[in-house]
N, C-alpha and C positions, 0 to 999 in steps of 0.2 A: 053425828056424834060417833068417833070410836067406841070400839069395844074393850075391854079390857086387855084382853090378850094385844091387839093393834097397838093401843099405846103403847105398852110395854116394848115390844118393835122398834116402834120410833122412836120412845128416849134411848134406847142402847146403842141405835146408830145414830143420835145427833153428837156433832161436830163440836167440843170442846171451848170454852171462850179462852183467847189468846192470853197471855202473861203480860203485865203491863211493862213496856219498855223501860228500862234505865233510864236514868235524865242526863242527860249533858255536860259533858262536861271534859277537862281535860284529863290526860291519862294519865295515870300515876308514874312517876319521873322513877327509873331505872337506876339499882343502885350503884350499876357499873358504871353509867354516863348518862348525859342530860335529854331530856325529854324528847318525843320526836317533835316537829313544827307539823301542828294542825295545818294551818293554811297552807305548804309546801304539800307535806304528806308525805316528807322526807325528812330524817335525820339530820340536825345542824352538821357543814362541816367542822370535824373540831381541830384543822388545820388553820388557823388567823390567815385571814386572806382578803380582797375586796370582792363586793356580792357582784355576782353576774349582772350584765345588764338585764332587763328584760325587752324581750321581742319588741322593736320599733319604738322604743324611749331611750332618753338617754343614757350614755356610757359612765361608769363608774367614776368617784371622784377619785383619781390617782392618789392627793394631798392624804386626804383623812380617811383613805380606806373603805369609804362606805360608799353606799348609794348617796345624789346628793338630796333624795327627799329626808336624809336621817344626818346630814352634813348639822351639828349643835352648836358648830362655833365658826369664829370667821375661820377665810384661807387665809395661811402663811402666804406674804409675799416674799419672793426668790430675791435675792439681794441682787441691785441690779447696778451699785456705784452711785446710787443718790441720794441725797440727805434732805431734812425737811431747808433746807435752806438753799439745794441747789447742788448740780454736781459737783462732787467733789474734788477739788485742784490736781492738778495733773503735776507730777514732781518732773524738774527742768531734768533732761540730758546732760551727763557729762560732760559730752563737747560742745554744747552750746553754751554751759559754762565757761569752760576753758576761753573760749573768743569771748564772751564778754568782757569777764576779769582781763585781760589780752589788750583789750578797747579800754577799759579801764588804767590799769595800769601802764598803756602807753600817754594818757593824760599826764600819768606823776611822770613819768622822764620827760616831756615835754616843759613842766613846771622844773626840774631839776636843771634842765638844760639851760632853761632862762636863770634861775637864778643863780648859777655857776660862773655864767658871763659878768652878769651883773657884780658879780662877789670878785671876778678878777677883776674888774674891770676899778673895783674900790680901794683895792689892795695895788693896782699899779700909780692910782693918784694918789696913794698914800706914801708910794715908793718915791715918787718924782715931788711931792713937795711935803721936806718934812722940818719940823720947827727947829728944831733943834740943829741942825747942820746949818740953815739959813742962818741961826742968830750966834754961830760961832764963824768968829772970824778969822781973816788968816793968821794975822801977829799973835795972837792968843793961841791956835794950833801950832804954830810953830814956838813959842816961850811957853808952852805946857809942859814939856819934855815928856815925861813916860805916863803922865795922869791925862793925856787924851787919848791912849788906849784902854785906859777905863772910862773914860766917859761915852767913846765911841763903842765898846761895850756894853756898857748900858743902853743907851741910844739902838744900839742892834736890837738888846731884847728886848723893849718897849716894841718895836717896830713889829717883833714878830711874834707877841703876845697880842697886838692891835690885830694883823692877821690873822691867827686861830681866832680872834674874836670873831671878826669878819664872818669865816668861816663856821662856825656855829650857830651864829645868827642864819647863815643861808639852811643850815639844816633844820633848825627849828622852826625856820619858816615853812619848807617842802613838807614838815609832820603835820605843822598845824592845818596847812592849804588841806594836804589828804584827808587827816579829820574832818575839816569843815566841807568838800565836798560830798564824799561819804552821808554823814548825817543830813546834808540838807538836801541832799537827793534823795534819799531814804523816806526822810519825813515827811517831804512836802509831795513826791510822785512813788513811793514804794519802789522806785528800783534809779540805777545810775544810769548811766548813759548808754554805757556797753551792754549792760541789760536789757532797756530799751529797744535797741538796736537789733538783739537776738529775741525779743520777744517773751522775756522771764521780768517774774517780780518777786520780791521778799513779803511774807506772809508772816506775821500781822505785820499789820501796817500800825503803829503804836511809836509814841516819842520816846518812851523807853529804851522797848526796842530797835529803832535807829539810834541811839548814842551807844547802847553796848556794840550794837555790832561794828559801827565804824568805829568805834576806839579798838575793838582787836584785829581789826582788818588794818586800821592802821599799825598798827603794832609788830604785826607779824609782815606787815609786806615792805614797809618802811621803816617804821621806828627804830627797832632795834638794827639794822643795817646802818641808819643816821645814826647813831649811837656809837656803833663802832668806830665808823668813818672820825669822829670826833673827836675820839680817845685816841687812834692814831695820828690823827695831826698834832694833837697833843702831847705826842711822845710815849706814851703808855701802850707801848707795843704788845707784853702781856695781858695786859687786859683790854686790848682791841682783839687780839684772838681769840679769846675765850667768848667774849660779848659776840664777835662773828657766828662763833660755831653755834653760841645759842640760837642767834636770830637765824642760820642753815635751820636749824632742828623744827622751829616753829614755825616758820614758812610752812618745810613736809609736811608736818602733824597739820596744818590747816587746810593745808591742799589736798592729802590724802584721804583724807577724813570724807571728803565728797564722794569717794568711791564705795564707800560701804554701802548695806542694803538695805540704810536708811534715808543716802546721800547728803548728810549736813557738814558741814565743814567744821571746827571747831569755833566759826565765830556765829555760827548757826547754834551749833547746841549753848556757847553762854548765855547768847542772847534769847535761846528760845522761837527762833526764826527756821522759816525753810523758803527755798527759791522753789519759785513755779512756773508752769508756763503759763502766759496772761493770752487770753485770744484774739485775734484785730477786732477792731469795732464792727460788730456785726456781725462777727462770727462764731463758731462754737467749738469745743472740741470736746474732745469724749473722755468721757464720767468716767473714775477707776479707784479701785478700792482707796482710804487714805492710808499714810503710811506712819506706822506712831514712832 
């Protein structure tokens, strides 16, 4: 047992009990900028940026900027030319246009040509046997005196009102043939023959749209040229010129119209159609944005 004076020794040199630690917790957030990251044990950068990888895990998501254990939503897919229904059609070339319509409309002169022959060939049996000269005879041309130059007058213009008839028929036939090829190629295989041949179709394929399109295809490639042609043999010289210069005008304006940087023609945009390219069976061709 100590002495009095000893204790008193000992408590003045023992050693103090510690202060008890602070509790835990985070640091109070800085009123110039945001807190520092405990777990780093460095300051956020406050530069927007993607977080570093770390040492031997993977690399940052480019897309969302983040790491991708903090990636909240899906990725953006890059637009790649595809639709939920399949690549999207490829719009025809120019010049594989140009040859088809080319194969095309060497069809209608082939049809023109035949029924040109056909139409003279009516008009000359119409020349060599006609009623009216047969059932007049000769004592009566000769005791007619000056009224068989009217009658043979008449008898002229019958003849060559029956011609322009002739002839009109032959045109309204080459309109209609064009129309009804047109549409029934349209409808039944989505493209004509010279399309075929180049490897293009018209899109949609709809009954609609094959009746607009081949009525202004016919319209502008034949129609109004058959039109013309009609009124001049008819004698209406002025308004066979004028009807020509329209049907020059809307040929261009339909032909032209393919060159712009949507490529439709005008019997594309009535109709609501576009030519494309179709692939051979078994093949494929490459996806590209569509064109509106």
């Amino acid at each position: 047992m100590l002495s009095p004076p000893e204790a008193a020794s000992v408590g003045h040199h023992r050693t103090p009990n510690p202060a008890p630690a602070p509790a835990a917790g985070p640091a109070p957030a800085s009123a110039a900028g945001p807190a520092p990251d405990p777990a780093a044990g460095l300051a956020p950068n406050p530069v927007a940026g993607p977080a570093p990888a770390p040492v031997g895990g993977p690399a940052p998501n480019p897309v969302a900027g983040l790491a991708p254990g903090l990636v909240a939503g899906p990725v953006p897919v890059p637009v790649t030319g595809l639709t939920a229904h399949g690549p999207v059609p490829v719009r025809a070339a120019v010049g594989r246009r140009v040859v088809a319509w080319a194969v095309d409309f060497a069809l209608v002169l082939v049809a023109a040509y035949l029924l040109a022959l056909l139409t003279f060939h009516r008009i000359a049996e119409l020349l060599t046997d006609v009623p009216g000269l047969s059932a007049l005879g000769g004592w009566e041309l000769l005791g007619a005196d000056g009224d068989a130059r009217h009658r043979a007058g008449q008898l002229a213009l019958s003849l060559w009102q029956q011609a322009v008839l002739l002839v009109v028929e032959a045109f309204v036939l080459l309109v209609m043939g064009t129309f009804v090829y047109h549409w029934a190629a349209l409808a039944l295989t989505g493209r004509t023959l010279g399309k075929k041949l180049l490897g293009l179709g018209v899109t949609p394929r709809t009954g609609r749209a094959a009746v607009l399109r081949a009525a202004v295809t016919t319209v502008t490639d034949v129609g109004c040229f058959a039109l013309a042609c009609c009124l001049l043999v008819a004698g209406a010289l002025v308004m066979a010129v004028a009807v020509w210069a329209l049907a020059v005008a809307l040929f261009w304006a339909n032909a032209l119209a393919a060159l712009s940087p949507r490529g439709r023609t005008l019997a594309d945009r009535i109709a609501g159609t576009c030519v494309v390219r179709i692939p051979p069976p078994g093949g494929e061709h490459p996806a590209r944005r569509p064109h509106h």
